[in-house]
Structure formats: structure tokens, C-alpha cells
C-alpha positions as CSV (number, residue, x, y, z in Angstrom):
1,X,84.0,70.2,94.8
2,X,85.9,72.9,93.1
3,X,85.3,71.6,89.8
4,X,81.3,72.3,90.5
5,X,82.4,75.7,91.5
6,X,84.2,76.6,88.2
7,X,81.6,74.8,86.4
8,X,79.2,77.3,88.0
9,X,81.3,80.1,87.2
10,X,81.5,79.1,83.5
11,X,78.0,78.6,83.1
12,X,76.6,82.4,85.1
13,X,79.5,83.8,82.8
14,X,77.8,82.3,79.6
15,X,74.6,83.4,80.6
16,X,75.7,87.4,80.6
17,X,77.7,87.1,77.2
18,X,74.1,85.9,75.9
19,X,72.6,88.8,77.3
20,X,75.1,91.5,76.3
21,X,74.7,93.4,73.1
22,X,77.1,92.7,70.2
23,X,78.2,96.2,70.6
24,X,78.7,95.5,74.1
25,X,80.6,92.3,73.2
26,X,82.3,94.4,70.5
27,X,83.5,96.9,73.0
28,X,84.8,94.2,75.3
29,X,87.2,92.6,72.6
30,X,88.7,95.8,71.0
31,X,89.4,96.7,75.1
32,X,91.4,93.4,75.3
33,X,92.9,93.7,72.3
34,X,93.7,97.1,72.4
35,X,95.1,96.8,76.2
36,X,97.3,93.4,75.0
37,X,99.1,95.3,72.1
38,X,99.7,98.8,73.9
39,X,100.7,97.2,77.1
40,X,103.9,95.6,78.0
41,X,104.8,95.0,81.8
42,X,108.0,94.0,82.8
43,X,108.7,93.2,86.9
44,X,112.1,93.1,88.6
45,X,112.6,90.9,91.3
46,X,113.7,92.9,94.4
47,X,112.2,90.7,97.0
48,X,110.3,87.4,97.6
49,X,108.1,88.8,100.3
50,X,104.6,90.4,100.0
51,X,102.0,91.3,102.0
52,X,98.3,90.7,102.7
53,X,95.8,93.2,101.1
54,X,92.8,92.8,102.9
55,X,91.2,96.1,103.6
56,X,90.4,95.3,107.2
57,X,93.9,94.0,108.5
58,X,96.9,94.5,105.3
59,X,100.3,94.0,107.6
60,X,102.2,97.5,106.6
61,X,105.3,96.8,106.8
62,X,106.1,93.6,104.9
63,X,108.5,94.1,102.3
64,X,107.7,94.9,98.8
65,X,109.0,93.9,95.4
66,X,109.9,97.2,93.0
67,X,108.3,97.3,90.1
68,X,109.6,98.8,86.5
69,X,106.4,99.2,84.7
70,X,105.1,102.5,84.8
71,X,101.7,102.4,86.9
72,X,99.0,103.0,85.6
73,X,96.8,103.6,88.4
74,X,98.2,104.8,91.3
75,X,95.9,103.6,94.8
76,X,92.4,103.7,92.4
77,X,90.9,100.2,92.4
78,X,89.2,100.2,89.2
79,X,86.1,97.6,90.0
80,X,82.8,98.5,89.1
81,X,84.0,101.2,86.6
82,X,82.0,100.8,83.1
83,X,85.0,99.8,81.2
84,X,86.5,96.5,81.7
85,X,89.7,96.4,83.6
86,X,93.1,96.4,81.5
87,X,96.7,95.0,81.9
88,X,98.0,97.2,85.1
89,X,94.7,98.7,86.2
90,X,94.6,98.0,90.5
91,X,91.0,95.8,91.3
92,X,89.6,94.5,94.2
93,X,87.2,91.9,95.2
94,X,86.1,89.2,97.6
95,X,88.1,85.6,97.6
96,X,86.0,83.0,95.9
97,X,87.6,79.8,96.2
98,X,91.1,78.8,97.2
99,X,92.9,75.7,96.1
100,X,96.5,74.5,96.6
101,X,97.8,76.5,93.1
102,X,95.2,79.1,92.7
103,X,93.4,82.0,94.4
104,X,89.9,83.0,92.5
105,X,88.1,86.4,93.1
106,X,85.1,87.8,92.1
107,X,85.8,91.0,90.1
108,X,81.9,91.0,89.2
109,X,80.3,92.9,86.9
110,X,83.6,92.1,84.7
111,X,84.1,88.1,85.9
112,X,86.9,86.0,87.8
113,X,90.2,87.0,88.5
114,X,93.4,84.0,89.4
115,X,96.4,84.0,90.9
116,X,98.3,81.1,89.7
117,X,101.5,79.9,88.7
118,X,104.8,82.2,89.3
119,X,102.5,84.5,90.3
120,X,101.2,82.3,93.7
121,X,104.5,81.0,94.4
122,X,105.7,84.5,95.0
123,X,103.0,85.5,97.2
124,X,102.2,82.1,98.5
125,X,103.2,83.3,102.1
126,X,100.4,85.8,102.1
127,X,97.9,83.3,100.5
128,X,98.3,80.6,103.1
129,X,96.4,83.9,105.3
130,X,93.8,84.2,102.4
131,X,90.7,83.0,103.2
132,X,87.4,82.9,101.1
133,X,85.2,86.1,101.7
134,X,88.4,88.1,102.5
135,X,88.2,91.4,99.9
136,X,92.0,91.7,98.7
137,X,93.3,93.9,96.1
138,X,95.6,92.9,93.4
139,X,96.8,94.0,89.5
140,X,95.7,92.7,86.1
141,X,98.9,91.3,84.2
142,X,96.7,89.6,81.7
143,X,94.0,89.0,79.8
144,X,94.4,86.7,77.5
145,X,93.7,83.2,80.0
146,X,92.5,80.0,78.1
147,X,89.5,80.5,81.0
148,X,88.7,83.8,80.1
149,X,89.9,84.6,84.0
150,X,91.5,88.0,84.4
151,X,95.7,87.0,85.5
152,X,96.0,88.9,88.7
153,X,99.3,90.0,90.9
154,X,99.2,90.3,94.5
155,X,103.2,91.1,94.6
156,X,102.9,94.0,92.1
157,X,99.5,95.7,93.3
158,X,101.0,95.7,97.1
159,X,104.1,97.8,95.0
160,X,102.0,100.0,92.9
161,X,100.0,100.9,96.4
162,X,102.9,101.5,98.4
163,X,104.3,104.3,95.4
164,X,100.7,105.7,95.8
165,X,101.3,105.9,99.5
166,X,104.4,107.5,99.2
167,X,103.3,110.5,96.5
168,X,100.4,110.8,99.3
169,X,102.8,111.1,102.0
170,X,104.6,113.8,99.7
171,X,101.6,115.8,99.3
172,X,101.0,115.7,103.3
173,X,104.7,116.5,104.1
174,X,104.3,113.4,106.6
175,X,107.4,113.0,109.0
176,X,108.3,109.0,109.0
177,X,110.3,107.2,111.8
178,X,112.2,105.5,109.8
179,X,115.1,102.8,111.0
180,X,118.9,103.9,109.7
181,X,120.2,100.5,107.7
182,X,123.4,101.6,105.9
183,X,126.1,104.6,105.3
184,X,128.1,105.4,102.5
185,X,129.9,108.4,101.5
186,X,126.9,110.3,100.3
187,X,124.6,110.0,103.0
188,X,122.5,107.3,104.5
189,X,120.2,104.4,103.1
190,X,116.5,104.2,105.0
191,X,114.0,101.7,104.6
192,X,110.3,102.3,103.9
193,X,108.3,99.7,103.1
194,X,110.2,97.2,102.4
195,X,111.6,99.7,99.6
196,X,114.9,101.0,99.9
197,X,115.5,104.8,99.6
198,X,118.5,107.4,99.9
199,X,119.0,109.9,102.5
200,X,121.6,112.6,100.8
201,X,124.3,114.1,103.7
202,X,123.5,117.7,102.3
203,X,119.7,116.8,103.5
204,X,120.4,115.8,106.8
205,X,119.7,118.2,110.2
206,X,122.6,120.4,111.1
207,X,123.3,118.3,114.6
208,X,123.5,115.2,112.0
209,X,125.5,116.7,109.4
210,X,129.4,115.4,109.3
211,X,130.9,118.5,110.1
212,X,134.8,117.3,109.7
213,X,137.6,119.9,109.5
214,X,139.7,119.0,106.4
215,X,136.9,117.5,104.0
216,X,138.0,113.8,104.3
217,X,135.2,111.4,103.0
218,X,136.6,108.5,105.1
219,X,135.7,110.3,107.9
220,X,132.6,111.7,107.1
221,X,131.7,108.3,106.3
222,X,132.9,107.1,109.8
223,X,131.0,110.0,111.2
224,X,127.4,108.7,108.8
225,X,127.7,105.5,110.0
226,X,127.4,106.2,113.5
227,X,123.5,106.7,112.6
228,X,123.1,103.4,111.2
229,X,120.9,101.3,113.9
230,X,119.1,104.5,114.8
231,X,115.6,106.1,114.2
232,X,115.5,109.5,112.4
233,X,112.4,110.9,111.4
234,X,111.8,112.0,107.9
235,X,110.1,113.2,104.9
236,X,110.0,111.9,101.2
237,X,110.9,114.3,98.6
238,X,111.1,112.4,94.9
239,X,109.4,109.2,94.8
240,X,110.0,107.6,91.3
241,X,108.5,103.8,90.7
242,X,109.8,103.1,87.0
243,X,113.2,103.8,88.2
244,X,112.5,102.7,91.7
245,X,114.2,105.8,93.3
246,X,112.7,107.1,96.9
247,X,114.8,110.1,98.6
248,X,114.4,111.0,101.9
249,X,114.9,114.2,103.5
250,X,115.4,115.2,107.3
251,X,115.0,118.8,107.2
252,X,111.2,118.4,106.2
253,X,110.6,117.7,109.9
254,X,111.8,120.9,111.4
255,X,111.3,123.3,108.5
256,X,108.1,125.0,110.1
257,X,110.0,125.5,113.5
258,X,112.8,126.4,112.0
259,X,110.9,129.1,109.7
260,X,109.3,130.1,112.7
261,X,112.1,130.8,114.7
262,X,114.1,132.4,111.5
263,X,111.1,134.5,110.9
264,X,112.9,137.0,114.1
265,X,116.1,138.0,112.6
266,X,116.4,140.5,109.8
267,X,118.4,141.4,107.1
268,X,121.3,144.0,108.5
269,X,120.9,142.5,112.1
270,X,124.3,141.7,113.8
271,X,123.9,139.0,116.1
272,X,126.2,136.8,118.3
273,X,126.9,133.1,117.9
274,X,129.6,130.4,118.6
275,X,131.6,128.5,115.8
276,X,130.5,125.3,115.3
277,X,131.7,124.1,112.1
278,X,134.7,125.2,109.9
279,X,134.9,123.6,106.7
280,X,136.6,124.5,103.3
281,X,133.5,126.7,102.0
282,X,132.7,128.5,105.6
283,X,131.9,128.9,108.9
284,X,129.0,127.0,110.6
285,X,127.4,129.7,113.2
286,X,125.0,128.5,116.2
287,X,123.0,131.5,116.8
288,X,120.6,129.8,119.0
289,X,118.7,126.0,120.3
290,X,118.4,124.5,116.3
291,X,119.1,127.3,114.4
292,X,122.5,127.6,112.4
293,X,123.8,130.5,110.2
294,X,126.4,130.2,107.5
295,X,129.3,132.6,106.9
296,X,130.6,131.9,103.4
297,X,134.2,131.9,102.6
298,X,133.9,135.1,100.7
299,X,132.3,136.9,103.4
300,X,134.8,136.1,106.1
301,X,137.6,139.0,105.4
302,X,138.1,141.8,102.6
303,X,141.0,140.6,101.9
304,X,141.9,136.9,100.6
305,X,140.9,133.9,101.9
306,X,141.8,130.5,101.6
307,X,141.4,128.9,104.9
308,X,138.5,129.9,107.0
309,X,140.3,127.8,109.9
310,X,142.9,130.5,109.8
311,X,140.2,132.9,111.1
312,X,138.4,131.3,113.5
313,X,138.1,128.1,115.3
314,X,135.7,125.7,116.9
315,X,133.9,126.8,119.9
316,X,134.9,130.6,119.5
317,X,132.3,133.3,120.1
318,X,132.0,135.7,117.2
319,X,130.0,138.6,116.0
320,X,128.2,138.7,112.4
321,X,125.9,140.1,110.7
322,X,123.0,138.6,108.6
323,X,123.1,139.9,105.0
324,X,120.3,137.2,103.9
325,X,117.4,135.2,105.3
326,X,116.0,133.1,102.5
327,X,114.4,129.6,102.9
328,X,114.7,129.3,106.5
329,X,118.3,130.1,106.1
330,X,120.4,132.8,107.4
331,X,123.7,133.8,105.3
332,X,126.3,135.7,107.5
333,X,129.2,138.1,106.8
334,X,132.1,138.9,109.0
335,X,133.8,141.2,107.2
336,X,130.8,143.4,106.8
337,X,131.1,144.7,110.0
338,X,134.7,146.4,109.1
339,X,135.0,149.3,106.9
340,X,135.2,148.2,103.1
341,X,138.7,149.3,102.4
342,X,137.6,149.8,98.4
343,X,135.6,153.3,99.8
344,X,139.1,154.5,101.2
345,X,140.7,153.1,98.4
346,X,138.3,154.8,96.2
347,X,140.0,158.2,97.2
348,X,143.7,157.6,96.9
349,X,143.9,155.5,93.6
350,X,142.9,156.2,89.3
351,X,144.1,155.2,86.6
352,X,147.0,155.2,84.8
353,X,148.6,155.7,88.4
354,X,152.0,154.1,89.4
355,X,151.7,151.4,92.4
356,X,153.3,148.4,94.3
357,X,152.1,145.6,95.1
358,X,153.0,141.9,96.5
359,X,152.1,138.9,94.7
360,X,149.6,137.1,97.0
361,X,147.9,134.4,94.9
362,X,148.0,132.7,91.3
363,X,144.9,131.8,89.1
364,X,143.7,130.8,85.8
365,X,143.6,134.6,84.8
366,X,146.8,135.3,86.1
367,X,148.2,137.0,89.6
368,X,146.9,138.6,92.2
369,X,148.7,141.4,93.4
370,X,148.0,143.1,96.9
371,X,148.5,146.9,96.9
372,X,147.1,147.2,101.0
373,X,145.2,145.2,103.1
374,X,141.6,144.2,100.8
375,X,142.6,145.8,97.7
376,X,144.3,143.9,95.0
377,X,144.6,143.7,91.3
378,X,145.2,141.0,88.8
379,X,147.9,141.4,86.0
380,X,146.9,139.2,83.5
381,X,148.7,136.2,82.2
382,X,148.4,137.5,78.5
383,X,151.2,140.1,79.0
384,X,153.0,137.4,79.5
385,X,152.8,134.9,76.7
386,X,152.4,132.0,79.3
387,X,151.5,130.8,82.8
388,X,154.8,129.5,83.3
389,X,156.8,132.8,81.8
390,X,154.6,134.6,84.3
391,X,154.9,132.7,87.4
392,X,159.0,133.2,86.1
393,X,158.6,136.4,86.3
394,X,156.0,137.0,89.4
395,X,157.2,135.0,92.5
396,X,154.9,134.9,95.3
397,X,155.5,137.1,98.6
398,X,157.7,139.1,96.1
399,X,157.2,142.9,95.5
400,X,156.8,144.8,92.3
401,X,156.1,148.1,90.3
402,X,153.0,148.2,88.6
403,X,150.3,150.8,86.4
404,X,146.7,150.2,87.2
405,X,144.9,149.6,83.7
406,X,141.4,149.5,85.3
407,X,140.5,150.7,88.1
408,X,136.1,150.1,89.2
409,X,136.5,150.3,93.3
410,X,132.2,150.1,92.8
411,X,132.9,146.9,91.6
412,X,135.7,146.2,93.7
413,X,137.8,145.5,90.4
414,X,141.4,146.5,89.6
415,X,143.5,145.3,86.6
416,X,147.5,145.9,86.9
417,X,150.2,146.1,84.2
418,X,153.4,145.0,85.1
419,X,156.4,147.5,84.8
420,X,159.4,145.8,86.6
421,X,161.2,144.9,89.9
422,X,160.8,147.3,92.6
């Protein structure tokens, strides 16, 4: 019965070549050609599934295989357009025939389209739903058939039209509830479409984020994994279909609350809050229901810091004030509310003058020397030939004479030149 069918198809195909103009004819060729050598589509197997792309019932959640090739057309089905369809163009059109190793589909004004060979063993799950009238869409991946049908892919145009849906979903900010499948030490891995995509820990909500004391990545892992199993909801923020890479971020979600409620606090404001986070950088501040502000390490004390867990702890109520709201983000300082001991400083030293000071801290430049409480000044490790001569010479917690050799208490700077045991 078939074989009338393709017969038929032959023979109305014949009939239009007669009828187009050599130009027309002309055009068609140097198309073919011209879309055969430009073109080269290479596919990566991810997955054996697929789904059904009917436009009245395409299931959206079946998995999808990722594709390498750069798309050409991302969610434009290019039937009925005046050119002739090329290798990765998206088409649609209504099932013709089906047989037990080939799908046929009416791509009319242009001809037939098949799926055959690998191409319907790897979506031959979906085709056994196919039935004839059904308008599915797939992708060209040749044009050269011995039939003069167009090659067609339902496995790759379901991937090229799930990218297009997720640059959509980009455009629209759209918040996705999306299941939690694995953890590693970065952050979380989240599935979307039968794609799978990365969830960094820095782009997480603050009641989410692994807030663990000393740093340790075995922990924070331990504490990532606990979300695996769960639903988050999240936005996608780089979605890249030659290299296959889809990042997720939760913070999309809440941004606009979170602007809103930021949008109350001012720069120079001191506000109250409780410590809910000490890590190696700073202090995590809860100033109200989903709102967190951030006092950095250098803003905790005039003088030197090292530990912030030396300063405050966990559940401790403390008083800051905001010296930035940027981004829905609010930057604290704790030392800002006590006087600047430069200003005071400012007044008693110069130049040139005799001091003391104790060695508090060693660096690449040299060593810090404390002459009081938030002032110190670094004697370089050039007066001293090398690091080890110097650290010889300067022992930590120890006391000793020094000249100040630059003195900017604007710029909070002080240079020292070492004169000898006190």
C-alpha cells in the first residue's frame, strides 16, 4: 500500500520540478549545495530518550539528548519560508505515512521529510505514539537522500527547542521548581529538561548557603547534600548549547523582594542585627525576615584582624552601620562606629619622629609594627637584605625603636625604619 503512496509522492514531486523555472531549479541546487559544504553537524549522545513534538500534546519533561552543533534556528520552524530548508534549520509538518523503519512528513511547498535509520531507532519510543495527521516538528540533518527526501531528526529538534526555551525563560526571569539530584563541593546539580545544569554554592539563598565556621569543604559538602531530594525554585542565568552548559541561580527568585525590602535602609544608617554566619572573610548579619548584611573582615576593628570569630560569635546581637547598599546588598562596618584612631593619631605623630612599636604581623612587604591600638606601620623587608634576616631580627610580640619614614594618617599609611632594640 505504501509503495502506491511513495509512488504518488514521486510522481506530484515530478510534476512541480516540471513546472519550476530553471532559475528556480537553479536556486534550489546552489541552496543544497551550498548548505552540504558550509555545514557540518556533529551530535553527542547524552541520552536515548526523546520526546513527542506534536503541537497539541508534546510531554515536557522527557529527557533530551545535548547537542554540539551550533543551532541555527533557535524555536523558528522554517516551513513555508521562500527558501528551501537547510542542514539544521527546525520544520514542521503533518505525518504522512508510517512504516515499521520510517516516519514521512509533508514539509510541502519544499517536499517529504524521513526519519529513518539511527535516526528512528533513537526516537523510536516517541514514534510508536506517532500517528498519521499528527503535525510534529523535527531538524534537517540532510539533504543529499537517494529519494530526494529531506533526512529529519526528532532527537535533535526536541534539543535545539528546549535551548530556545531556556534563552526564553532567561529573557522572562522565570522561577523553575526544579528537583535537587546531586552535590559536590561547588554547589548543586538540577535537572531541567532532561538536561543537566549547575547550581554554583555562591548563588544559592542565604538560608541555603553552607555557612561552616572554619572553611572545610567536606563539610560544606555534607551541608549541600542535604538539599539533594528537594525542590528549590530557580532561575537560569547562562544557557550555552554548543558547550551544553545551563547554570542555575536561586537568588533570581527573591531579588525583587529583596530589592524591595533593601530599598528602606540607607547608606550611614546604623541598624541592629544578630550574627548568623562567621566565616574567614566576615560576618553574616540578619537584620530582618530574608534580608542579610555582610560585615567584611576589614571593617570589623581598626586595628588588625585575622579571625573575625575572635570578635563575635554565632547568635550574638550587634550594632553596625551600613556603609553600602548596592545590588540588593547591604555591606556593614563595625568599626565605623568607633572613633578612627588615625584622626587622633594625626595630631601626635610626623615625620622623621622617634617611636616604639610591637611587631604584630609579617607579610610579603615586610612587618607590621603596632605603635597603639589601630595605628601601625610597616618596616620594609628591603632594609633588611631578606625575609629571613628580618624575621631574625623582628620577633613577633617583641618591642622596638623605630623613625617613621612616611607618615599619610589621610591615607591611613605609615612606613617605619628600624633603629634598634628598645
Amino acid at each position: 500500500m505504501f509503495n502506491k503512496l511513495k509512488a504518488t509522492l514521486s510522481h506530484e514531486k515530478a510534476e512541480v520540478a516540471d513546472k519550476a523555472t530553471e532559475k528556480e531549479a537553479e536556486d534550489k541546487v546552489t541552496a543544497k549545495d551550498s548548505a552540504k559544504e558550509s555545514t557540518e553537524v556533529t551530535t553527542k549522545k547524552k541520552s536515548s530518550k526523546s520526546s513527542t513534538l506534536t503541537k497539541s500534546n508534546a510531554p515536557k519533561n522527557k529527557a533530551a539528548v545535548v547537542a554540539e552543533e551550533k543551532v541555527t534556528v533557535m524555536g523558528t520552524l522554517t516551513t513555508g519560508a521562500k527558501n528551501p530548508p537547510i542542514i539544521g534549520d527546525l520544520v514542521e509538518g503533518p505525518v504522512i505515512a508510517v512504516e515499521k523503519s520510517a516516519v514521512y512528513i509533508d514539509l510541502a511547498p519544499f517536499g517529504t521529510g524521513i526519519i529513518y535509520g539511527r535516526e528512528f531507532m533513537t526516537a523510536r519510543d516517541v514514534i510508536k505514539k506517532i500517528n498519521v495527521g499528527d503535525v510534529i516538528a523535527a531538524k534537517i540533518v540532510d539533504t543529499a537522500h537517494k529519494d530526494g527526501y529531506y533526512e529529519l531528526s526528532l532527537k535533535e529538534a526536541r534539543t535545539a527547542l528546549i535551548w530556545s526555551e531556556a534563552e526564553t525563560a532567561i529573557k522572562e526571569k522565570k522561577v523553575l521548581e526544579l528537583p535537587v539530584k546531586e552535590a559536590n563541593k561547588g554547589g548543586l546539580l538540577i535537572e531541567w529538561q532532561g538536561i543537566m545544569g549547575f547550581l554554583p554554592a555562591s548563588q544559592l539563598k542565604a538560608e541555603h548557603y553552607p555557612r561552616i565556621a572554619d572553611g572545610d569543604k567536606d563539610k560544606i559538602l555534607e551541608e549541600l547534600k542535604k538539599l539533594v531530594g528537594t525542590h528549590i525554585g530557580v532561575s537560569i542565568i547562562t544557557a550555552d548549547p554548543k558547550e551544553g552548559k545551563l547554570i542555575f541561580s536561586e537568588k533570581g527568585s527573591e531579588q525583587k523582594e529583596k530589592e524591595k525590602i533593601v530599598s528602606k535602609y540607607e547608606v550611614s544608617d546604623e541598624v541592629d542585627g544578630t550574627v548568623t554566619g562567621v566565616v574567614d572573610f566576615g560576618v553574616f548579619v540578619k537584620l530582618e525576615e530574608n534580608l542579610e548584611g555582610l560585615i567584611h573582615i576589614s571593617e570589623i576593628d581598626w586595628g588588625l584582624v585575622e579571625d573575625p570569630r575572635q570578635f563575635v560569635k554565632v547568635g550574638q546581637k550587634i550594632r553596625a552601620k551600613i556603609i553600602e547598599v548596592k545590588d540588593g546588598k547591604i555591606s556593614l562596618s563595625l568599626k565605623q562606629l568607633k572613633t578612627n584612631p588615625w584622626i587622633e593619631a594625626a595630631k601626635k605623630y610626623k615625620k622623621d619622629m622617634a617611636v616604639s612599636g610591637v611587631i604584630i604581623k609579617y607579610n610579603r612587604h615586610g612587618a607590621l609594627a603596632s605603635i597603639e591600638e589601630g595605628v601601625a606601620g610597616l618596616v620594609r623587608v628591603t632594609e633588611f637584605g631578606s625575609e629571613e634576616k628580618l624575621k631574625k631580627t623582628l620577633e613577633l610580640g617583641k618591642t622596638y625603636s623605630f623613625k617613621i619614614a612616611l607618615f599619610d594618617p589621610k591615607e591611613q599609611k605609615m612606613a617605619l625604619s628600624f633603629v634598634g632594640t628598645k
